[in-house]
C-alpha positions in Angstrom: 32.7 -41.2 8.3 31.4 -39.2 5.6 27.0 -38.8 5.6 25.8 -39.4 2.4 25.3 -36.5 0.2 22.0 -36.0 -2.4 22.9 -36.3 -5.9 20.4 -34.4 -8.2 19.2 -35.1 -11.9 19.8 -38.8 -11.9 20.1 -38.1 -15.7 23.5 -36.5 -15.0 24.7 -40.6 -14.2 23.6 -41.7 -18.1 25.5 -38.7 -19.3 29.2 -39.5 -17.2 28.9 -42.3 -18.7 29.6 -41.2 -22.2 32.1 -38.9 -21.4 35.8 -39.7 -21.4 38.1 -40.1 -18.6 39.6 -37.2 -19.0 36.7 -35.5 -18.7 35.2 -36.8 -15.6 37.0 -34.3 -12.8 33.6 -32.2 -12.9 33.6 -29.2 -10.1 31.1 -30.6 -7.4 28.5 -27.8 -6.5 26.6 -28.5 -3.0 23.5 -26.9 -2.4 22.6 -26.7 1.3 19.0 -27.5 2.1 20.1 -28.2 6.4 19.0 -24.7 7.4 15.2 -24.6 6.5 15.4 -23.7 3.0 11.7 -23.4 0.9 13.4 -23.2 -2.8 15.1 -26.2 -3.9 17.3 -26.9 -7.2 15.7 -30.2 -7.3 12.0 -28.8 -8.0 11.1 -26.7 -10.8 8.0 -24.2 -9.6 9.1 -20.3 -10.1 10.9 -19.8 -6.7 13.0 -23.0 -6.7 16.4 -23.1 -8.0 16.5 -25.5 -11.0 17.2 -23.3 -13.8 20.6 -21.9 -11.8 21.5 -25.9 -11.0 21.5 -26.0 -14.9 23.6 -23.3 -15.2 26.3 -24.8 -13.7 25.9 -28.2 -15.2 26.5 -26.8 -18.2 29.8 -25.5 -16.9 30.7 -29.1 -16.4 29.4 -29.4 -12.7 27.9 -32.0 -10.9 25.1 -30.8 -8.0 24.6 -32.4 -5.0 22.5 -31.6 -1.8 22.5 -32.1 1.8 20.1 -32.1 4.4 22.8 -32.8 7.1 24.7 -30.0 9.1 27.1 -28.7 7.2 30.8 -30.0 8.6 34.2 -30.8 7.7 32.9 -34.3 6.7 30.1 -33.1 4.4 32.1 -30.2 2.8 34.9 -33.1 1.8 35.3 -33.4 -2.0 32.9 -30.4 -2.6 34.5 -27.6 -4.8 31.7 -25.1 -4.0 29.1 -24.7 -1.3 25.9 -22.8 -1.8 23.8 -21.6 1.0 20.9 -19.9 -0.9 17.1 -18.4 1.4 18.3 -20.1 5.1 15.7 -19.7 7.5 17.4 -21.5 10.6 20.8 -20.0 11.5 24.3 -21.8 10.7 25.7 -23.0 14.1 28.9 -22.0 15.2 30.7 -25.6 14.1 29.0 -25.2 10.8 31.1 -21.6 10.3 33.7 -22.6 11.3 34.0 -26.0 8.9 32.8 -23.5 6.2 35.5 -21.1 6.9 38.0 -23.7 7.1 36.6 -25.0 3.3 36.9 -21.4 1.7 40.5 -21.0 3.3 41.5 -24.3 1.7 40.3 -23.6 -1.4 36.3 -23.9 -1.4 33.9 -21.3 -3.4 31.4 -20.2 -1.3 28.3 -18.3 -2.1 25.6 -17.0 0.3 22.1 -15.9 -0.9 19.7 -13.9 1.6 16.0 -14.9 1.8 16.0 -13.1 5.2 19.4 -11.5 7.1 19.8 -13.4 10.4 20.4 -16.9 9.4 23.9 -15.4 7.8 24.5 -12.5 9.7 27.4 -14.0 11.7 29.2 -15.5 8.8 28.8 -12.7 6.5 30.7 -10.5 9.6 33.3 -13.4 9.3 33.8 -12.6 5.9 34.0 -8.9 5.9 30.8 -7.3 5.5 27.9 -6.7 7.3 23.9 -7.6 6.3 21.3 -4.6 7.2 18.6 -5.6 9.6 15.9 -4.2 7.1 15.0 -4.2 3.4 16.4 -2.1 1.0 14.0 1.0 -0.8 14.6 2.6 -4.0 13.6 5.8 -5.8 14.9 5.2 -8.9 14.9 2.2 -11.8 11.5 0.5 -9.4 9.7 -2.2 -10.7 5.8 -2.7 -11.2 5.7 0.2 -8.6 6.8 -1.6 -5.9 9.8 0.4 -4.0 11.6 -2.9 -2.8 11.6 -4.2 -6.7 14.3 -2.6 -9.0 16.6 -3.0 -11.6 20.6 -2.4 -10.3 23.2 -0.9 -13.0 25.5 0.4 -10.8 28.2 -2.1 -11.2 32.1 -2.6 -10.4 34.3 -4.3 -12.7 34.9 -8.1 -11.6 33.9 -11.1 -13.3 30.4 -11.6 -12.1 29.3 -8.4 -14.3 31.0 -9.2 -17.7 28.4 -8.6 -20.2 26.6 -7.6 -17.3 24.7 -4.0 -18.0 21.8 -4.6 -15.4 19.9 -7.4 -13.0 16.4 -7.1 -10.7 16.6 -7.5 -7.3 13.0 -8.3 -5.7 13.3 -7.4 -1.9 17.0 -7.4 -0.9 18.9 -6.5 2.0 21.6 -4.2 1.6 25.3 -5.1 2.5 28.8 -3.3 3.6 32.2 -4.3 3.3 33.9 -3.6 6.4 37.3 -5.1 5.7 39.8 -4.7 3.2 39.8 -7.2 0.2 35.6 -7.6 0.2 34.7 -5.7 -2.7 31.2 -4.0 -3.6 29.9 -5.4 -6.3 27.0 -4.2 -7.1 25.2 -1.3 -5.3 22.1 1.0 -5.7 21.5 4.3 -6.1 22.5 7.1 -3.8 18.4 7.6 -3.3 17.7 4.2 -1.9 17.3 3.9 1.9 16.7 1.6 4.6 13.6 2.3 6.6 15.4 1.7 10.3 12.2 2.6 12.5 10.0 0.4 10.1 7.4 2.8 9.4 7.1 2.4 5.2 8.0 6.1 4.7 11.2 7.4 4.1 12.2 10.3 6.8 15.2 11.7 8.6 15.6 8.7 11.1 16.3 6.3 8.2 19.3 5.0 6.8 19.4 7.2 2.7 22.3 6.4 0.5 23.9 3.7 -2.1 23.7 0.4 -0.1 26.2 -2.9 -1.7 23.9 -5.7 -2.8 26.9 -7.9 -3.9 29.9 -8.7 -1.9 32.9 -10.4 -2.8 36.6 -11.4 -1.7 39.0 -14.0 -1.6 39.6 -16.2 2.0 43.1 -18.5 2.1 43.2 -19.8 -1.3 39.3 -19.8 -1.6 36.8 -17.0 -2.7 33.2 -16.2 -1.7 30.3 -13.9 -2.6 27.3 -12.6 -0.9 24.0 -11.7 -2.2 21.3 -9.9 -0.5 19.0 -11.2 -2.0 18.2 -15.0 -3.2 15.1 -14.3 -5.6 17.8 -13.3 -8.0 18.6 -17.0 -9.3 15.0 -18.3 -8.6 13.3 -19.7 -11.6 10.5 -17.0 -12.6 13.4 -14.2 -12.0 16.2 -16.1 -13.8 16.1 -14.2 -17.1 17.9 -10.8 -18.9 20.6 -9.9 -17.0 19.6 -12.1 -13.8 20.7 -15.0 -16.2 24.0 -13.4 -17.3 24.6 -12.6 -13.4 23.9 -16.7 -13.1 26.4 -17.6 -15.6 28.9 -15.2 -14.8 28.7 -16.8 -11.2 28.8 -20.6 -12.4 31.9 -19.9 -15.1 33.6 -17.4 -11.7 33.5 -21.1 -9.8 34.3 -23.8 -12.2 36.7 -21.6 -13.7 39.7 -19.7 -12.2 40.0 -20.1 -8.9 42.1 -17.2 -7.7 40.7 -14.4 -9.4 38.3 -12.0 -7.3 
């Protein structure tokens, strides 16, 4: 039987209502809220997710949530799944229903609030999550070394139009299979600080570190981002916005391309 899934902005109801049959086969976006989350599209302070829901409503989506563990059940009907700041880990039933949705067709997009809670699935998807913050030298915000802008930037469609975004403490990602793309990546100066003492020095990790992943799965695709204060209200502006849009038209759009 299938649980019962949040629907959010009971607004959205008055509007269907208006619109013509034809244009009623909106993409259904799921935002998980099973795994601990703090930041929630439903709530509008500056770390919750409200302003990014919005973005994809007005690519014709309609947003849901869930509470419930994620499973073959829940993800039925849902075009894309989004698992944005987990604190509690997926369970192994949960990867696997969520690996059987992106092969069949799902979008799937994974936002880091801390690395753990994802680790296994990201290694499922080709890419690995660092087990410490990422540290720049160059582009830093408001002086802090874990704030910075990022214009390194491959060609795909979440950068179009895209010259720059600000990353506020993210972790930094690999691709370790073929078809996961780098997205986005910092500087060759950034580092990792792997014995956790604040200051850079020959035992840490110095080099350009992914921020962005991306591939295709089956007939589905997926993104990671190492960081989930990207889409958060207060941060969702300038290029962080364009980044937003790019990834709502990327899933309500064409399917295929990566």
């Amino acid at each position: 039987m299938i649980k019962e899934r949040k629907i959010v902005f009971s607004l959205l109801f008055t509007v269907l209502l208006l619109l013509p049959v034809n244009a009623l086969a909106e993409s259904i976006v799921l935002f998980d809220q099973g795994h601990g989350q703090q930041f929630l599209v439903e709530n509008n302070r500056p770390l919750d997710l409200s302003e990014l829901a919005t973005l994809f409503i007005n690519e014709g989506a309609t947003i849901t949530t869930s509470k419930e563990q994620l499973s073959t059940d829940i993800l039925q009907g849902v075009d894309t799944l989004i698992i944005s700041g987990p604190f509690v880990p997926l369970t192994g039933p949960e990867v696997h229903a969520i690996l059987q949705f992106v092969q069949q067709g799902g979008n799937l997009a994974l936002m880091a609030h801390i690395a753990q809670p994802i680790a296994g699935i990201i290694k499922m998807l080709g890419g690995v999550i660092s087990s410490a913050a990422v540290y720049e030298q160059k582009n830093i915000i408001g002086g802090n070394p874990r704030d910075f802008m990022v214009n390194k930037l491959a060609e795909h469609p979440l950068t179009n139009g895209l010259d720059a975004f600000a990353a506020y403490g993210t972790w930094a990602l690999m691709a370790e299979k073929e078809g996961t793309k780098e997205i986005a990546s910092t500087s060759e100066d950034s580092w990792v600080d792997l014995n956790m003492n604040g200051v850079l020095n020959d035992r840490d990790a110095k080099q350009s570190f992914a921020l962005i992943l991306a591939g295709n799965m089956g007939m589905g695709k997926f993104v990671i981002f190492g960081d989930d204060a990207l889409f958060q209200n207060q941060f969702l502006q300038g290029g962080n916005r364009i980044l937003g849009q790019n990834l709502a038209r990327w899933f309500t759009q064409n399917r295929q391309q990566i």
